[in-house]
C-alpha positions as CSV (number, residue, x, y, z in Angstrom):
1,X,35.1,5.5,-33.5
2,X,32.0,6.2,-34.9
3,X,28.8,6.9,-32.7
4,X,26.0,3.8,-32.4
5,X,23.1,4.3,-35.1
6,X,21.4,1.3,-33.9
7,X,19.9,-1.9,-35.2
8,X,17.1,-1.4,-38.2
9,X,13.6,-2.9,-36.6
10,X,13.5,-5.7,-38.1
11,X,17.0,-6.6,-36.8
12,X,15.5,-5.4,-33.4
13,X,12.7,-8.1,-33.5
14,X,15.0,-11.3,-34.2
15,X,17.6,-10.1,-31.5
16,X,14.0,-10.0,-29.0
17,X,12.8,-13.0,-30.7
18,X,16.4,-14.9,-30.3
19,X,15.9,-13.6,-26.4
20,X,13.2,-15.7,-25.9
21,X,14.1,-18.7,-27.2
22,X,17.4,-19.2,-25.5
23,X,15.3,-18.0,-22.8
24,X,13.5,-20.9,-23.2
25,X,16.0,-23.4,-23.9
26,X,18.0,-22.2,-20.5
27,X,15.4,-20.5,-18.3
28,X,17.3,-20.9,-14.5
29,X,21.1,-20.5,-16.0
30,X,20.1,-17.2,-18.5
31,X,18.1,-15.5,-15.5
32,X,15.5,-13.9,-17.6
33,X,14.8,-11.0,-19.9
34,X,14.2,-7.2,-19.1
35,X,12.0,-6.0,-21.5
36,X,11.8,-2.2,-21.7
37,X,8.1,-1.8,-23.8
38,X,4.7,-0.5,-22.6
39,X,1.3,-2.7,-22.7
40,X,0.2,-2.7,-26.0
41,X,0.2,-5.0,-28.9
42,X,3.7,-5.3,-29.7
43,X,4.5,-6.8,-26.3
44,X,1.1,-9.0,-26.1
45,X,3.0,-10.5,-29.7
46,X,6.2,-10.9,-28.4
47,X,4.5,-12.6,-25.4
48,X,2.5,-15.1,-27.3
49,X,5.9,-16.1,-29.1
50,X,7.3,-16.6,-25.9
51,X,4.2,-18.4,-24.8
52,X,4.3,-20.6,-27.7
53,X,8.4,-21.5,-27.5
54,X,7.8,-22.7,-24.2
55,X,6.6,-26.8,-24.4
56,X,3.8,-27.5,-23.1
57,X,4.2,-28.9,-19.5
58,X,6.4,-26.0,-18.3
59,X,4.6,-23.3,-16.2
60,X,4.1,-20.0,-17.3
61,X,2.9,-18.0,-14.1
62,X,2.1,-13.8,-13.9
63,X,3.4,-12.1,-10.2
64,X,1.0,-9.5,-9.0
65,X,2.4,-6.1,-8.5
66,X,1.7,-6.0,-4.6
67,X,2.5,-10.2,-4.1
68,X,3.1,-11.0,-0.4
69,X,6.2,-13.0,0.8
70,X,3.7,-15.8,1.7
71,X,2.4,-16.0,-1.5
72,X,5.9,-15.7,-3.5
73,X,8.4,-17.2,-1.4
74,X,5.2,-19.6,0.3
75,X,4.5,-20.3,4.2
76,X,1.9,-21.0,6.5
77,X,-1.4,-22.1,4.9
78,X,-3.9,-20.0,7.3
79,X,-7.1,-22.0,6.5
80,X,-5.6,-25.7,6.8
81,X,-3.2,-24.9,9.9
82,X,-6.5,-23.5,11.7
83,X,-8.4,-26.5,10.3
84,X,-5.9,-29.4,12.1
85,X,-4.3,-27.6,15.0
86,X,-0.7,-27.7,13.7
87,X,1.3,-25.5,11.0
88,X,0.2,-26.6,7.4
89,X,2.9,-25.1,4.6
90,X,1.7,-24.3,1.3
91,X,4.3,-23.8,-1.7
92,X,4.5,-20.3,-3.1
93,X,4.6,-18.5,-6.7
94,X,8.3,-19.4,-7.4
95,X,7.9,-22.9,-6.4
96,X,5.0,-23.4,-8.7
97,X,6.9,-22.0,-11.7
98,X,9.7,-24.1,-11.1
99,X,11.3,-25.0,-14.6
100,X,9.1,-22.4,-16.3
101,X,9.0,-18.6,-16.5
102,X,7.5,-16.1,-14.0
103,X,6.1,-12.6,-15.9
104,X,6.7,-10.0,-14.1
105,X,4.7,-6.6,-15.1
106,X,5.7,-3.0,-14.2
107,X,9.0,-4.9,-12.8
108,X,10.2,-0.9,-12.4
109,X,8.4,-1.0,-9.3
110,X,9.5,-3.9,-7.4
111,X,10.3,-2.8,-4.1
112,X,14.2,-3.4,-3.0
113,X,13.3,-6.1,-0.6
114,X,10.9,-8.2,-3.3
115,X,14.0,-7.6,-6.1
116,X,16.6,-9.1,-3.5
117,X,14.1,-11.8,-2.9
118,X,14.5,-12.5,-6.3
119,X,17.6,-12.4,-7.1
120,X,18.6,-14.5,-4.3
121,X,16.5,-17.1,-5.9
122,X,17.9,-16.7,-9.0
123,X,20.7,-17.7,-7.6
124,X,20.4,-20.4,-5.2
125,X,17.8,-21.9,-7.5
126,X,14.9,-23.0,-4.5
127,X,13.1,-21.3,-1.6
128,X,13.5,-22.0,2.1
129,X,11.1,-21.4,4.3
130,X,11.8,-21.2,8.6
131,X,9.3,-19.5,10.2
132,X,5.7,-19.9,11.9
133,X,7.0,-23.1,12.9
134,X,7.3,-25.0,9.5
135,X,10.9,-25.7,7.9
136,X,10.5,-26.1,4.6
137,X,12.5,-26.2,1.2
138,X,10.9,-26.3,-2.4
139,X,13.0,-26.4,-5.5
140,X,12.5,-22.8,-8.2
141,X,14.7,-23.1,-10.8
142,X,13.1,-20.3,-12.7
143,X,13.6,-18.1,-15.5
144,X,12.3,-14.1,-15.3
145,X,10.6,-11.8,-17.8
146,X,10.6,-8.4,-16.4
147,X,8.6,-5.8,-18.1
148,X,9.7,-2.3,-17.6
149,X,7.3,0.0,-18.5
150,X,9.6,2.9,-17.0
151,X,9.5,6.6,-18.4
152,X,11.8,9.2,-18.6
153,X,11.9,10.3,-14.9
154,X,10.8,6.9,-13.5
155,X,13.5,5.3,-11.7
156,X,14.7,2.4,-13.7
157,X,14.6,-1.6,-12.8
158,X,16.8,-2.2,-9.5
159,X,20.1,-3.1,-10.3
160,X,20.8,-6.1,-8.4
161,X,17.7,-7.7,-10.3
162,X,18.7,-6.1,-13.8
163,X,22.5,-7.8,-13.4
164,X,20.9,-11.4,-12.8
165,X,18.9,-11.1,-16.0
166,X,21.0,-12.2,-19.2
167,X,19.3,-10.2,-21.7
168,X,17.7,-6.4,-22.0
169,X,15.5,-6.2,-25.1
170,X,13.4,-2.8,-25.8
171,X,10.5,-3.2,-28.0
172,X,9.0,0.4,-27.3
173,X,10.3,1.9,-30.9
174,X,8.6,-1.3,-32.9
175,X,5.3,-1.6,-34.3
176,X,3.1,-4.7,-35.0
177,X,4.5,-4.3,-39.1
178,X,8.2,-5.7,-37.4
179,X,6.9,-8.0,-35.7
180,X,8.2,-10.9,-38.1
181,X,7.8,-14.7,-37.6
182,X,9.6,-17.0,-34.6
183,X,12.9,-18.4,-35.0
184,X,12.6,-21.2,-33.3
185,X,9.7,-23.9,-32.5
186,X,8.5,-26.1,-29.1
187,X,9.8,-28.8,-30.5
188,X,13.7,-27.2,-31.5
189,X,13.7,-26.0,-27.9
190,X,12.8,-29.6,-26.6
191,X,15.9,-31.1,-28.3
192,X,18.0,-28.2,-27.9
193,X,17.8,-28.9,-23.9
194,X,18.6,-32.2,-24.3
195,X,21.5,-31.2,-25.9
196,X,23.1,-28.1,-23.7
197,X,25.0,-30.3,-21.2
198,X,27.4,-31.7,-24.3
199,X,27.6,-28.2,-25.9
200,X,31.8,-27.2,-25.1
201,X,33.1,-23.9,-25.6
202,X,36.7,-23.3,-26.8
203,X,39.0,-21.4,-25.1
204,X,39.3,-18.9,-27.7
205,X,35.9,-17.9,-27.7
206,X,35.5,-17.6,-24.0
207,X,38.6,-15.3,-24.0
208,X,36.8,-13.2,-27.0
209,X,33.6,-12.5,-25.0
210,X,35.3,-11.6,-21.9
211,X,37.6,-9.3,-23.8
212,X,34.7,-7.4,-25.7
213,X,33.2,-7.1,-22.4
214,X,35.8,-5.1,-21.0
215,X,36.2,-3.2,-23.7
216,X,32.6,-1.6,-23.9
217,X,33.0,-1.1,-19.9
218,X,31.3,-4.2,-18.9
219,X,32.4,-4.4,-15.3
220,X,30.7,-7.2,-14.2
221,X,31.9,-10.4,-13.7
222,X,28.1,-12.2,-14.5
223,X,27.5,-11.1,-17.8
224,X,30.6,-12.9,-18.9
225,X,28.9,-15.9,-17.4
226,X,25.5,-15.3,-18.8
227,X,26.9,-14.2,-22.4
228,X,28.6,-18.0,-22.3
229,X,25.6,-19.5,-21.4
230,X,23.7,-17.8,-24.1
231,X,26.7,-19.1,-26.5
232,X,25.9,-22.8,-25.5
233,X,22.0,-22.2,-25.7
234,X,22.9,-20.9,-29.1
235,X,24.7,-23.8,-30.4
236,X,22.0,-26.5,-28.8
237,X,19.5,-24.5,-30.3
238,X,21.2,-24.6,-33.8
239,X,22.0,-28.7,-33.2
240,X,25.8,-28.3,-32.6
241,X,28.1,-29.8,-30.1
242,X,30.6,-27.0,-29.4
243,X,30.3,-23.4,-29.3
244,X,31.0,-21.9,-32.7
245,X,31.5,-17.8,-34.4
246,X,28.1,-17.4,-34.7
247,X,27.2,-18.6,-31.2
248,X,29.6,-15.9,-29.8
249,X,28.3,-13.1,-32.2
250,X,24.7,-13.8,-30.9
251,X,25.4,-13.7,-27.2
252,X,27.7,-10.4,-27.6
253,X,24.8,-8.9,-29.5
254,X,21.9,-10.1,-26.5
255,X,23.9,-9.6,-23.5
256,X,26.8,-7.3,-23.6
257,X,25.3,-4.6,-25.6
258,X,22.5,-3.7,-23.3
259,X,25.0,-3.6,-20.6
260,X,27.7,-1.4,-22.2
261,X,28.9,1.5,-20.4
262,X,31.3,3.0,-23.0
263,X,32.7,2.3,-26.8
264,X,35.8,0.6,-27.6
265,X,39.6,2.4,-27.7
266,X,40.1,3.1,-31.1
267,X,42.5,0.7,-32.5
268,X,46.1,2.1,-32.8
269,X,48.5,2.1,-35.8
270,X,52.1,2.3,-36.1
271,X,52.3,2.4,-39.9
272,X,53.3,6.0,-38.8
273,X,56.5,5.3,-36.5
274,X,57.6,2.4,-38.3
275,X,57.8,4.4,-42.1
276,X,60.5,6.9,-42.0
277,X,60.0,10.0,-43.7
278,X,61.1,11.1,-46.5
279,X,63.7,13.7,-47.3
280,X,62.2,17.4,-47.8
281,X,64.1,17.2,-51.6
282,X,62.3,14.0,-52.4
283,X,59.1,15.3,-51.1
284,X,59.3,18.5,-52.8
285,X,60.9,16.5,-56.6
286,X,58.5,14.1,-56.1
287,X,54.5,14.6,-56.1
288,X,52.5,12.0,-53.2
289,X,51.4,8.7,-54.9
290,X,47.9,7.8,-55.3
291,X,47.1,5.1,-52.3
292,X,46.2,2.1,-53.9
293,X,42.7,0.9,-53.9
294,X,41.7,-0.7,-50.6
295,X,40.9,-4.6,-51.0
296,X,37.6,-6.1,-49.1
297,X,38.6,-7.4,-45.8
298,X,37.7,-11.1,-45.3
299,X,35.9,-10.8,-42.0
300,X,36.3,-14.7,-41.5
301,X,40.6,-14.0,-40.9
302,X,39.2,-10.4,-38.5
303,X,40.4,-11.7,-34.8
304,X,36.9,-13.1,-33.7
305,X,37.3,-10.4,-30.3
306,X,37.2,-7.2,-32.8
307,X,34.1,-9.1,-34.7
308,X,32.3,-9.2,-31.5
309,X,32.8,-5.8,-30.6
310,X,31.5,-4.4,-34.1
311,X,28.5,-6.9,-34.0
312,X,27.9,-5.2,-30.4
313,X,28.1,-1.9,-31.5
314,X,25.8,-2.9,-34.2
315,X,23.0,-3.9,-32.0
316,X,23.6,-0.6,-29.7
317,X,20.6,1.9,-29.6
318,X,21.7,5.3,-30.8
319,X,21.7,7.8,-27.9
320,X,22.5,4.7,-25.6
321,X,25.5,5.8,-23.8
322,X,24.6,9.4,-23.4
323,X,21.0,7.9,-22.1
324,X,23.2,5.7,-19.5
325,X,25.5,8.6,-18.3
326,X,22.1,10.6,-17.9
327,X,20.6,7.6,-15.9
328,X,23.9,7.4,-13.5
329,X,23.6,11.0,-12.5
330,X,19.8,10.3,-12.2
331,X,20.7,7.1,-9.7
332,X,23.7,9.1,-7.5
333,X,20.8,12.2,-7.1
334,X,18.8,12.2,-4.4
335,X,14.6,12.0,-5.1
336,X,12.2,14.4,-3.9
337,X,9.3,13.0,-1.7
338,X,10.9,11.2,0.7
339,X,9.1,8.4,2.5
340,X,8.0,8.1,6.1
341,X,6.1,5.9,8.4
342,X,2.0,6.8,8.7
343,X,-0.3,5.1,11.1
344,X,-3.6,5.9,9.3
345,X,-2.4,6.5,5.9
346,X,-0.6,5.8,2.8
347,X,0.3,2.5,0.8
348,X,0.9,-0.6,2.4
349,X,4.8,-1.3,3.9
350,X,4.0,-4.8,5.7
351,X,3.2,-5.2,9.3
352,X,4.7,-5.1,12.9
353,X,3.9,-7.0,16.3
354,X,1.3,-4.2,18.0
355,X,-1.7,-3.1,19.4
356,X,-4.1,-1.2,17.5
357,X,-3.9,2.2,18.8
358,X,-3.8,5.8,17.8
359,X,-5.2,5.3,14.2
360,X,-2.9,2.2,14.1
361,X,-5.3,-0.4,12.3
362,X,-5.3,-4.9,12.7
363,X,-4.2,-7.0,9.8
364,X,-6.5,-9.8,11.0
365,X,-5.1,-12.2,8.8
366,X,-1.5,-11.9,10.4
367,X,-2.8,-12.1,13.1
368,X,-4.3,-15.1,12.9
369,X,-1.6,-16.4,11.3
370,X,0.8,-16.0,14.4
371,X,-1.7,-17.6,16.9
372,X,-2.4,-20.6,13.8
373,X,0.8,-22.6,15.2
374,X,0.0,-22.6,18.9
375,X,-3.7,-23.6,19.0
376,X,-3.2,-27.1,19.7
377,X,-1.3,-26.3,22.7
378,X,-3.1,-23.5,23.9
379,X,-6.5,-25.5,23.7
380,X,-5.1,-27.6,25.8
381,X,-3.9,-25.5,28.4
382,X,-8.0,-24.1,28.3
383,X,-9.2,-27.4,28.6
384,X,-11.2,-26.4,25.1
385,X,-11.6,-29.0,22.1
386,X,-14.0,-26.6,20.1
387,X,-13.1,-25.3,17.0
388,X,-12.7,-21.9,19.2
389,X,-9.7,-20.1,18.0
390,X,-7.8,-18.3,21.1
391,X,-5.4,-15.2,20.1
392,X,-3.2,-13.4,22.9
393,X,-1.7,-9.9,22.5
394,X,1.2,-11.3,21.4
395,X,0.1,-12.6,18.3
396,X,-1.6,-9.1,17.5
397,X,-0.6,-7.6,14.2
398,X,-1.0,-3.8,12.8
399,X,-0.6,-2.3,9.2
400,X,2.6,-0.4,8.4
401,X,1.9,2.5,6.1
402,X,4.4,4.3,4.4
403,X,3.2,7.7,2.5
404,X,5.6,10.1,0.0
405,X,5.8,13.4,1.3
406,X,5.3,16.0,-0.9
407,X,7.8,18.9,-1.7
408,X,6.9,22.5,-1.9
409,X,10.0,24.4,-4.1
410,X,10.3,27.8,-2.7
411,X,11.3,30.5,-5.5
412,X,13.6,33.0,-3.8
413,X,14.3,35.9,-6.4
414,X,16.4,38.9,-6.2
415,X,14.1,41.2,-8.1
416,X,16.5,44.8,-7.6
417,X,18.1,47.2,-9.8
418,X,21.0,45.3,-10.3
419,X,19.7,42.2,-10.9
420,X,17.0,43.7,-13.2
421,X,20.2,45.4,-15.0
422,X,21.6,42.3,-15.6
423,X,19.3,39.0,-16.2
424,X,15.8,38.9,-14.6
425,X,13.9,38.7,-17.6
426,X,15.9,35.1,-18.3
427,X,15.9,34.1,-14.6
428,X,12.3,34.8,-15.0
429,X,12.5,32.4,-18.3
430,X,14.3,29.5,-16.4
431,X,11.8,30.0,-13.7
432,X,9.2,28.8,-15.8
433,X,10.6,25.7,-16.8
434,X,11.5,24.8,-13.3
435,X,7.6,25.6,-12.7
436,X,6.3,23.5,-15.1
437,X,8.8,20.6,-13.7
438,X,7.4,21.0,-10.6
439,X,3.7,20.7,-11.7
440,X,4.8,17.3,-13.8
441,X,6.0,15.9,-10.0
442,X,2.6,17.7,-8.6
443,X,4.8,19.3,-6.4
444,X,3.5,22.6,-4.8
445,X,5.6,26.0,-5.8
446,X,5.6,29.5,-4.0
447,X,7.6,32.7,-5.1
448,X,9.8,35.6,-2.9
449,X,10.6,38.4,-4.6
450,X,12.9,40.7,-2.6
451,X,13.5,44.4,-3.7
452,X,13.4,48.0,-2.4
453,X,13.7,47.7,1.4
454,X,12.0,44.1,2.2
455,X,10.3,41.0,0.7
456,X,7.3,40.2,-1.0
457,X,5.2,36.4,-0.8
458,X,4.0,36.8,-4.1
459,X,2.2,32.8,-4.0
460,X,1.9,30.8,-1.2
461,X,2.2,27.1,-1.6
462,X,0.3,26.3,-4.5
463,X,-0.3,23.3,-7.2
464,X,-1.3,26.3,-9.9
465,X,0.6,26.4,-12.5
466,X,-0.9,29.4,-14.0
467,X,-1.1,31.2,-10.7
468,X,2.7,31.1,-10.3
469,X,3.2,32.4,-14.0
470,X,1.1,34.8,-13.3
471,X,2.8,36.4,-9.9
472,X,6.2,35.9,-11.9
473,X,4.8,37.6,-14.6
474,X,3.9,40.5,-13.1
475,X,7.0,41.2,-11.0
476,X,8.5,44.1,-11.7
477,X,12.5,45.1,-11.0
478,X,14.2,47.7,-9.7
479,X,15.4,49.6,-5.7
480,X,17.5,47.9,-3.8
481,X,19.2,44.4,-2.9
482,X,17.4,43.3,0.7
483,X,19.0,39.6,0.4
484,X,18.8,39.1,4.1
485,X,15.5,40.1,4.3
486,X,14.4,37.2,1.3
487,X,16.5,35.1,2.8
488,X,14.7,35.3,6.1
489,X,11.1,35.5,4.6
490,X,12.4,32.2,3.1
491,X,13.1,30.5,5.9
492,X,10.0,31.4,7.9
493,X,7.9,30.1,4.8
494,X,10.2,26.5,4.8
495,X,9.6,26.3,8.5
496,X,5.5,26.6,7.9
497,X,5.8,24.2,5.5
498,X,8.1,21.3,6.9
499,X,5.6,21.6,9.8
500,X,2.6,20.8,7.3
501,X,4.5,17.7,6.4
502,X,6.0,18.6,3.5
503,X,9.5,19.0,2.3
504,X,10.8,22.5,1.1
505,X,13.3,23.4,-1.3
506,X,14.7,26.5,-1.9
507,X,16.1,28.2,-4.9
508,X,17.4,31.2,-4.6
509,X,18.2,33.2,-7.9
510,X,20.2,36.3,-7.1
511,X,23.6,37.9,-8.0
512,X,24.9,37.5,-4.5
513,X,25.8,41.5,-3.9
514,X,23.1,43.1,-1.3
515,X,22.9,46.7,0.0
516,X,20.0,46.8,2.4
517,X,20.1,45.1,6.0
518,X,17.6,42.8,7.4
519,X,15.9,45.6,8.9
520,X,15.7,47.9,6.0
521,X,18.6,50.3,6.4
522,X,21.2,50.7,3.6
523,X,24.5,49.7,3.9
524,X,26.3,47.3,2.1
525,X,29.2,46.2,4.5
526,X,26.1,45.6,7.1
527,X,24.2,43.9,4.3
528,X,26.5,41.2,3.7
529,X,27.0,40.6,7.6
530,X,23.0,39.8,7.6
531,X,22.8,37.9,4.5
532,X,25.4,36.0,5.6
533,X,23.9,35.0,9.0
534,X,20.7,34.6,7.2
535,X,22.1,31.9,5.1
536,X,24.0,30.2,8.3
537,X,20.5,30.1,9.5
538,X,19.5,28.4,6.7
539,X,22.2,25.7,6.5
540,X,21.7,25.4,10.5
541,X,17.9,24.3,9.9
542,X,18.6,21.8,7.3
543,X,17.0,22.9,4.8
544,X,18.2,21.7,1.1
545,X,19.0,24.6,-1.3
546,X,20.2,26.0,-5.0
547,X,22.0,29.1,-5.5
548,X,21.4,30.1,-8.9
549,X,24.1,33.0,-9.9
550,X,22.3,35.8,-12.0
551,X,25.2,37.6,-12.5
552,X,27.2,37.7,-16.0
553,X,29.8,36.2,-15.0
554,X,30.2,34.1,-11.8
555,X,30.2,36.4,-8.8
556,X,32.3,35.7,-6.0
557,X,29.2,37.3,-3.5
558,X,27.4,34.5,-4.7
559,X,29.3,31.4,-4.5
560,X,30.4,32.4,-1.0
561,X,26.3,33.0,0.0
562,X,26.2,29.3,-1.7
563,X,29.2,27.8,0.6
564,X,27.4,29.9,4.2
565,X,24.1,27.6,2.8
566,X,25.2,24.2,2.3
567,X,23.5,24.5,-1.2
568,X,24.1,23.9,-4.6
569,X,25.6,26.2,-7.1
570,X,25.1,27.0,-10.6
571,X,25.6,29.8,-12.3
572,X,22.7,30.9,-15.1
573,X,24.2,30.0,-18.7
574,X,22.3,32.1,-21.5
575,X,19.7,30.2,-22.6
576,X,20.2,27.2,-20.0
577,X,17.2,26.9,-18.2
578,X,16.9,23.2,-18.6
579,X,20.4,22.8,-17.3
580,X,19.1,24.5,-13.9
581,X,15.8,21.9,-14.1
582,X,18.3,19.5,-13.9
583,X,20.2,20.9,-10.8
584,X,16.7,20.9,-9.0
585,X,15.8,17.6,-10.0
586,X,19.1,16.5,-8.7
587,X,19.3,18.1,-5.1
588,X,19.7,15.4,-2.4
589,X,17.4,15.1,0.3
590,X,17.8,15.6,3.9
C-alpha cells in the first residue's frame, strides 16, 4: 500500500474547521481539540471561527500556563474566609467554563499532575473539592482546546490528556490564503444540540469505525467512542436523525487518523489459487490475452469499512508514521537534565508544611490560607474579637523549587596510531555534530584525547562551541593506545563535575584494542587488564556512557569495554554521524 501524501491545504482547513464545530456542538462528550500550530495568524483565524461557532451564552475561558489548583479545580477563598471567621469556597476555572471551552496555550507544557487533573475532569464531568475544611462539588462539563506549540525535540503533549481529546488538527503547514470560510454557523450549532440525543447509529457503521481503527493500529478503546460521538455530532449538525456514510467518513478522517500507528494489511487475493494454470503447450501455442479494460468502481457498493480506511489514509500527513515511530523512541529514552529539589532556586514545584530555614523561603499566602479555617476558634481560645489574624507553626508554608540540572558530555577519544589508521578524521566529523547538539540543549562539552603514553584535557567544561572545534581540530594522531589511562582521566573529570551539580556523560570513541597500561608501560595483555578495570570503575560509579566503535568493522575489544561499562554501543557507520546524535540524545539517565 501506497505511502500517505497527505491532504491538499485546503482540505486541511475544512477537516480543522469541521473540528471545531462538532467541537462546539458536543464540547464535554468530544473532549476537545489538540491543535499542533504556533502563535501566529493562522491560529488567531482558526480561533475567531471557533469563537464565533460557539453561541453566545457559553463561556469561552483562557488557562494560564502556571494556574494553581485553587484557581483551576477552586477552594478556599483567602480574603472572604479571613473576612467572616469560617471557610468561604470560591468556584474555580473549570467550573466557570462549564458548558463552554477552556483554551489552553503551550498545552506541551502542562505538568503531569495539572494534565491528570484534567483529564480526570474530562471524565467525571465536575470538580470536587475536600480540603481546608470546605466540601464542595461544582458541575465542569467542558470541552478542551490544547495548543501545542511543540518543536522537534520538545517533548510532545502528555498522553493521558492527548487520548481524552477527540480530534488532533495541525495548522503549522497553512497560511492565512487557506484559511477558507466556516462550515457551520451559531445558529446550526444551536439546533444541532437540540438534536444529538435522537441522532441513532446503525450497527453497521459502528462495527466499520471500530474495524478501521484497528486496522491503522488504533489501540485504544476511546477513540472508538469519541469517533461515534463525532458521527452523531455530524449528523445533528447536518439535520439528520441517524448516523449516515458521510457521518462515518468525517469522524474516521478527525479522529482516527491523527491517532494511527501503522497502515492497513494489504488486501489479499485468491484470483491466483483459485485459476489453475495452464498447460506449458497451451502457454507456449497460445500468446497471453490483453486484460480487458478495467471498469470504474462504484464506491457507493465498496464495503463502507475499506471506504473509511482510504478516507483516513487520505487525511494522513506524509512522513506521519515515520514521525510517530521517531516520537516513540523519543518517549522510551531517557532526557538529559534531570530534575531535583532546590531550596533557594529554580521554578516553582508547589509547597510543603515547614519552617523557613536554610534559604528555604514562606509562601505567605499558603500560609494564611491554612490558619484561614481555624480563626474563629482560635480567637476564642485568646479571648480576642479583633480582626487580629493568629498563625501557629503548623500552618507555616515554604516554596518547593525544582531546577534542571545541566549535563556536561565528556568526549573521550582514542587519538593513536591505530585509530588514526583507521577513522579519526570521521570520528572527528561525528564529533562535531554531536557538539553542535550539545550547544542547541546549552549543555556544556569537554574533550580527552588519549595517545602516546597518557591523556590529554584538551577543554574543560565549556558552553563554546567554537572552543571545542577548535581543540578537536587541532588534535593530531598517532603513538600508542593508553585506554586505561583516558578512561581514568575520564572518570576523575565526571567525578568534578557531578560534584558541581551537573550530570556527566561520557562518550568514548575508540577501537577498543589498547597497548599501554595505566601507568605508561607497554604491554598489551597488561593493557586490557587496566582498561578493563578502568571501565568497571566506571560502571561502579554510575556514570551513564556510549561506546562508539572506530574500528571498520565491529571489534570484539570494543563491545566487551562496552558490556565492563554499562554503556551503550554503536558502532561508527560511514557517513552516520547523525545516527550517533541520536544514540546520545537517547541515553537514559541515572
Amino acid at each position: 500500500m501506497d505511502a500517505p501524501t497527505g491532504p491538499s491545504p485546503e482540505q486541511a482547513w475544512q477537516d480543522a474547521a469541521w473540528a471545531a464545530a462538532l467541537l462546539c456542538v458536543d464540547p464535554h462528550g468530544l473532549g476537545g481539540i489538540a491543535l499542533r500550530a504556533a502563535a501566529g495568524p493562522v491560529r488567531d483565524r482558526w480561533t475567531a471561527k471557533l469563537r464565533q461557532l460557539l453561541p453566545e451564552d457559553e463561556p469561552l475561558r483562557r488557562m494560564p500556563g502556571h494556574i494553581a489548583d485553587e484557581r483551576l479545580l477552586g477552594g478556599l477563598d483567602l480574603a472572604a474566609t479571613l473576612a467572616r471567621g469560617r471557610p468561604v469556597a470560591q468556584r474555580g476555572l473549570l467550573a466557570e467554563a462549564h458548558g463552554g471551552l477552556v483554551l489552553i496555550p503551550m498545552a506541551e507544557r502542562l505538568g503531569a499532575g495539572t494534565a491528570a487533573r484534567l483529564a480526570g475532569v474530562l471524565d467525571q464531568g465536575h470538580v470536587s473539592i475536600e480540603r481546608d475544611g470546605i466540601a464542595e462539588r461544582w458541575e465542569a462539563r467542558v470541552g478542551l482546546v490544547a495548543f501545542d506549540e511543540a518543536q522537534a525535540d520538545d517533548p510532545p503533549l502528555a498522553a493521558s490528556l492527548a487520548e481524552r481529546l477527540a480530534f488532533g488538527v495541525d495548522l503549522r503547514a497553512l497560511s492565512l490564503r487557506d484559511a477558507g470560510d466556516a462550515v457551520a454557523q451559531a445558529a446550526h450549532v444551536l439546533r444541532a444540540r437540540e438534536a444529538l440525543r435522537s441522532v441513532t447509529v446503525d450497527d453497521r457503521i459502528l462495527h466499520a469505525l471500530v474495524g478501521t481503527a484497528l486496522q491503522l493500529g488504533v489501540a485504544s478503546a476511546r477513540a472508538g467512542v469519541l469517533a461515534l460521538r463525532a458521527a452523531r455530532a455530524a449528523a445533528a449538525l447536518a439535520g439528520r436523525t441517524a448516523v449516515e456514510d458521510d457521518d462515518a467518513l468525517l469522524a474516521a478522517r478527525l479522529v482516527l487518523a491523527p491517532r494511527a500507528t501503522r497502515l492497513p494489511p494489504p488486501p489479499e487475493s485468491d484470483e491466483a489459487e483459485d485459476t489453475p494454470e495452464p498447460p506449458p503447450a497451451q502457454q507456449a501455442e497460445s500468446p497471453p490475452e490483453a486484460p480487458p479494460p478495467e471498469e470504474p468502481q462504484d464506491r457507493s457498493t465498496q464495503p463502507l469499512e475499506d471506504r473509511l480506511v482510504e478516507a483516513t489514509l487520505a487525511a494522513l500527513p506524509a512522513g506521519l508514521l515515520a514521525a510517530l515511530q521517531s516520537a516513540a523512541a523519543a518517549r522510551k529514552a531517557g532526557r538529559f537534565g534531570a530534575r531535583s529539589a532546590s531550596p533557594r532556586s529554580g521554578r516553582p514545584a508547589g509547597v510543603r508544611r515547614g519552617e523557613p530555614r536554610g534559604g528555604a523561603r514562606l509562601n505567605l499566602i499558603e500560609t494564611l490560607r491554612a490558619a484561614a479555617p481555624w480563626q474563629r476558634l482560635r480567637r476564642a481560645q485568646a479571648g480576642s474579637h479583633a480582626g487580629r489574624i493568629h498563625v501557629q507553626a503548623d500552618d507555616l508554608r515554604i516554596h518547593r523549587l525544582q531546577q534542571r540540572a545541566g549535563t556536561a558530555t565528556l568526549f573521550v577519544l582514542d587519538a593513536s596510531g591505530s585509530s588514526a589508521l583507521h577513522r579519526l578524521a570521521e570520528a572527528k566529523g561525528a564529533i562535531n555534530l554531536l557538539l553542535a547538539d550539545c550547544y542547541v540543549r546549552r549543555d556544556e562539552v569537554a574533550v580527552i584525547a588519549f595517545r602516546g603514553k597518557g591523556a590529554e584535557l584538551l577543554l574543560p567544561p565549556t558552553r563554546s562551541l567554537v572552543r571545542a572545534r577548535r581543540s578537536l581540530a587541532a588534535l593530531p594522531g598517532g603513538g600508542g593506545t593508553p585506554l586505561a589511562a583516558g578512561l581514568e582521566a575520564a572518570l576523575l573529570l565526571a567525578d568534578q563535575v557531578r560534584r558541581s551539580g551537573t550530570r556527566p556523560v561520557v562518550v568514548l570513541l575508540t577501537d577498543g584494542r589498547a597497548n599501554i597500561g595505566r601507568h605508561g608501560e607497554p604491554g598489551r595483555a597488561q593493557a586490557e587488564i587496566d582498561a578493563l578495570g578502568m571501565a568497571r570503575q566506571l560502571r561502579a560509579a554510575g556514570i551513564t556512557s556510549l561506546v562508539i566503535d572506530t574500528s571498520p568493522q565491529p571489534a570484539a575489544a570494543a563491545q566487551r569495554l562496552a558490556q565492563e561499562m554499562a554503556a551503550s554501543y554503536r558502532a561508527l557507520p560511514y557517513a552516520g554521524a547523525q545516527a550517533l546524535s541520536d544514540a546520545v540524545k537517547s541515553l537514559p539517565a541515572r
